[in-house]
C-alpha positions, 0 to 999 in steps of 0.5 A: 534500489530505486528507479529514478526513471520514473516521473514526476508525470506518469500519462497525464498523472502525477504532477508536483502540486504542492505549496511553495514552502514544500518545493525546496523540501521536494527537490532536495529529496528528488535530487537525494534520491536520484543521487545517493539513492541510486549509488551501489553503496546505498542499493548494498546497504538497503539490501543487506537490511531487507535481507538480514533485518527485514527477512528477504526474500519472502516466499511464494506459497502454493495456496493447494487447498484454496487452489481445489476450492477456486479452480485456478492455481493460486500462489501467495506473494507473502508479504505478510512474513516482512518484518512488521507484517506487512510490505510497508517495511520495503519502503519505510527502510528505504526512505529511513535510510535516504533521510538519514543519508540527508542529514534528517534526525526527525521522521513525520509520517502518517497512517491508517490501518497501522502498518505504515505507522509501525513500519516507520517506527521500526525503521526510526527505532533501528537508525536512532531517528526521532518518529511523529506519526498522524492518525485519524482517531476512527482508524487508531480506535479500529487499529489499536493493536498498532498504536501500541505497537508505534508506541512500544518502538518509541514514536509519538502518535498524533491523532487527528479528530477532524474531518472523517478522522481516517488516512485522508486527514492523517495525511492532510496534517502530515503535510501540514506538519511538513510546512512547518518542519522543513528540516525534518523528512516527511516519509509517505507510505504510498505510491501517491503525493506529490513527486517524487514521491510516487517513483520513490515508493514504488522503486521500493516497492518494486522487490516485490514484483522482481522476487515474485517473478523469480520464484514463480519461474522458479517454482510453477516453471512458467509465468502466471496468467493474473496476478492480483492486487489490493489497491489502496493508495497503490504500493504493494499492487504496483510494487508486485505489478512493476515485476510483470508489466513487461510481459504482455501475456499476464494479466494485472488486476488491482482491487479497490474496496467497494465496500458496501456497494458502488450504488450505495456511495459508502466505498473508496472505488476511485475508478468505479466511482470517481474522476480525475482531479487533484489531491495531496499533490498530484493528478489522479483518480478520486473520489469528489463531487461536481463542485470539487469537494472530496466526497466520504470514503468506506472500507471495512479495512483502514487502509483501503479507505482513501479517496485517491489512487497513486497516478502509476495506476492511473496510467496503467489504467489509461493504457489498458495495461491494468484492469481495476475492479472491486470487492466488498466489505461482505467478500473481503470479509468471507475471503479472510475466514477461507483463507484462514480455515483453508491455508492457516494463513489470517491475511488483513483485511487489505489483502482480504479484497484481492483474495475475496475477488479471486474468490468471486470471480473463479469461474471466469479463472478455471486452470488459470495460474493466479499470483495475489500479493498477500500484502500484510498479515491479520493480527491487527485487524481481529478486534475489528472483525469480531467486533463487526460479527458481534454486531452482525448476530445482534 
């Protein structure tokens, strides 16, 4: 269930920066969600879908062959087991369900690497809900195996060919279709954008955290030392982080996509790279240049390649309680073969960037107990790595 204690201001971040015409659409959610989305029934209701729908619990992996390779004790969160193949499912459920609690028959949403897109398409299919979902043309033509997919569970994807064709425009049409559709529920997929939005999505997310924890109790005996992250817009990192911030002796690490390389300007490393600002609806960290302007984003993963970060890591990052640093695209990249060579296990490309990190940094994590959030599985993202090998051994 959601944590309605949260927001809209998290520190100095967050905020409801929205136009006029979307305020009474924004109050009408935060005062579903604060009351419907708080009641037993619908908290009964979500968790019997999470449960019988979805597949919760997903397991804790004891990762032994990576572990002997790294040096550190590495368990998988595997979110890549969800239903869909990937976490976003979590909030896509739960929204779907408000939404359908408020009377909402049609669902906008965006994406970028796909998986929020067919989450959303899945929950819509389940609930007989009308889906229109935004996506840039770069990320439908290196995702394509998710169009089909959004396509196959009845949504109508809308690309967009303006601007850099990726997740910022898909949500910047988005909200665009929002003003204009004020009767249907426009369903963020990231823990960003103007409140509630950010609560509400990592209260769903949040499971992930509390399971983890559990089942790292309940399997090592003890809590781990760092759990890790990938960290797009933020859900799944501050779904898994939300388990543990209370305890002051485990280590939080978000990854950004430093992909090729923080002095090469071609990354989406919001706190490497960038400053606080404002984008789609609320106060963060961003990429942008002095005159305001959003600079170009790069990742060699869809939905890594966002120019903002969702304000609950901006202020785990001003009270110290999370660090953040960066993996790029060559890591990531190495990260998803090992993984796949060492475990059987094909991981996005997402999630590729906790692991490469890991990886990167395991002498500093020798007989360390690390947890990384596998957010999402593979399978979409094998055209785009070939792909980039075929050019590689040109």
């Amino acid at each position: 269930m959601t944590d309605g204690a949260r927001g809209p201001w998290f520190g100095e971040y967050g905020g409801a920066f929205a136009p006029e015409t979307l305020m009474a659409s924004l109050a009408e959610l935060e005062q579903a969600w604060c009351s419907v989305g708080q009641s037993a029934e619908f908290g009964a209701e979500l968790a019997g879908l999470l449960r019988d729908y979805a597949g919760r619990p997903t397991p804790m992996t004891h990762a032994r062959r990576l572990s002997r390779e790294v040096g550190c004790e590495v368990w998988l969160k595997r979110e890549d087991l969800l239903h869909t193949g990937a976490h976003k499912l979590n909030n896509a459920l739960g929204q779907a369900l408000l939404a359908k609690q408020m009377g909402k028959t049609r669902i906008l949403a965006e994406t970028g690497a796909g998986q929020h897109g067919v989450a959303t398409a899945t929950a819509c299919a389940l609930l007989g809900l009308e889906c229109v979902i935004y996506m840039g043309s770069v990320d439908a033509a290196r995702q394509r195996p998710n169009l089909l997919r959004m396509e196959l569970l009845g949504a109508r994807v809308e690309l967009v060919e303006h601007g850099q064709q990726t997740l910022k425009d898909a949500i910047n049409e988005a909200l665009r279709a929002w003003v204009s559709d004020p009767e249907a529920h426009y369903l963020l997929g990231s823990a960003l954008g103007p409140h509630p939005f950010p609560a509400l999505v990592a209260g769903f997310q949040q499971v992930i955290g509390q399971e983890a924890r559990q089942q790292i109790l309940a399997q090592a005996g003890e809590l781990p030392d760092t759990v890790v992250a990938c960290v797009g817009g933020g859900s799944n990192a501050i779904g898994i982080f939300r388990g543990f911030v209370d305890d002051e002796g485990v280590e939080l690490v978000g990854v950004e996509a430093g992909g090729a390389g923080i002095a090469s300007g071609q990354h989406a490393a919001r706190f490497q790279g960038g400053v606080p600002g404002v984008l789609h609806g609320c106060r963060t960290w961003l990429l942008q240049d002095g005159d305001g302007q959003i600079l170009p984003t790069h990742s060699v993963s869809a939905g890594l390649d966002y120019p903002a970060v969702g304000p609950e890591h901006a202020e785990l990052l001003a009270l110290g309680r999370a660090k953040y640093d960066t993996c790029d695209d060559d890591v990531a990249l190495s990260a998803f073969d090992s993984l796949a060579r060492l475990e059987g296990i094909i991981p996005a490309l997402e999630s590729s960037h906790a692991l490469g990190w890991v990886i990167e940094h395991g002498a500093e994590l020798q007989g360390r107990r690390v947890v990384i959030n596998l957010s999402g599985r593979g399978d979409k993202d094998l055209d785009s790595v070939f792909a980039l090998r075929g050019k590689e051994g040109q």
